[in-house]
C-alpha positions in Angstrom: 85.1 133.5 122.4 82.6 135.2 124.7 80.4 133.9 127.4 76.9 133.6 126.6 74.4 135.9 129.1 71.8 133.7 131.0 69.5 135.0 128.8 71.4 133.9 126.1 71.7 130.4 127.5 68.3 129.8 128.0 67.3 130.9 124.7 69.4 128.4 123.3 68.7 125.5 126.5 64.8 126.6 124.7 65.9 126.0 121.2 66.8 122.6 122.8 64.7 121.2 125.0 61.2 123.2 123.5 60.9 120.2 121.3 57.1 120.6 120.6 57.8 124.4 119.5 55.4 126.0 122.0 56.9 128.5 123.9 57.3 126.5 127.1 59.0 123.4 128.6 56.5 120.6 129.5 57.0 118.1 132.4 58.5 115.7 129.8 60.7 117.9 128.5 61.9 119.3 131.6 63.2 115.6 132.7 65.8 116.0 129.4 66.5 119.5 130.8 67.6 118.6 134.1 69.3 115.6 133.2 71.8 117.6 130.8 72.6 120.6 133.6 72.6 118.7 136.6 74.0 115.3 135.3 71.9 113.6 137.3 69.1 111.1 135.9 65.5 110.3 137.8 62.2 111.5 137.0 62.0 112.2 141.2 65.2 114.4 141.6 63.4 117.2 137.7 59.4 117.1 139.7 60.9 118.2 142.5 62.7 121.2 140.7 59.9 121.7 138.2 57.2 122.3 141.2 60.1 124.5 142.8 60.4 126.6 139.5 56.4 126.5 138.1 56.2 129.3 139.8 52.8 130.1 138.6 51.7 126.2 138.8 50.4 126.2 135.1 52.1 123.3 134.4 55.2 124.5 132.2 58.2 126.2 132.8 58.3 129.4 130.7 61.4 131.4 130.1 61.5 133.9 132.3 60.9 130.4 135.3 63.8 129.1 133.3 66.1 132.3 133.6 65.3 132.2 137.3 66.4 128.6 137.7 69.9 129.0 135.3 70.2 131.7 137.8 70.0 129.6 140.8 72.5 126.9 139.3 74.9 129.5 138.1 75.6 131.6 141.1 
């Protein structure tokens, strides 16, 4: 078996958590994100990451603010 890229990864943590299909993870969705890779629960502990990782403070995380966060985690 190989080990998936980050890219890879968060194509697929998109496939996931993307649950209204449009391109970018909301505020709501991000809570379900967080929860799953950090194992750790509270709406506090994903609005501080999200305003961390909204980079361009639209609102949403897009993939290429996702990449740069599964970065962070995974070094």
């Amino acid at each position: 078996m190989t080990e998936m890229t980050h890219a890879e990864m968060v194509d697929e943590l998109f496939d996931i958590y993307d649950t209204n299909e449009d391109g970018v993870i909301s505020r709501g969705e991000f809570v379900g994100l967080i929860e799953c890779l950090l194992q750790e629960k509270g709406v506090h502990v994903s609005s501080d990451i999200f305003k961390t990782f909204d980079t361009n403070h639209d609102g949403v995380i897009s993939k290429s603010e996702l990449l740069v966060l599964v970065d962070d985690m995974l070094i």
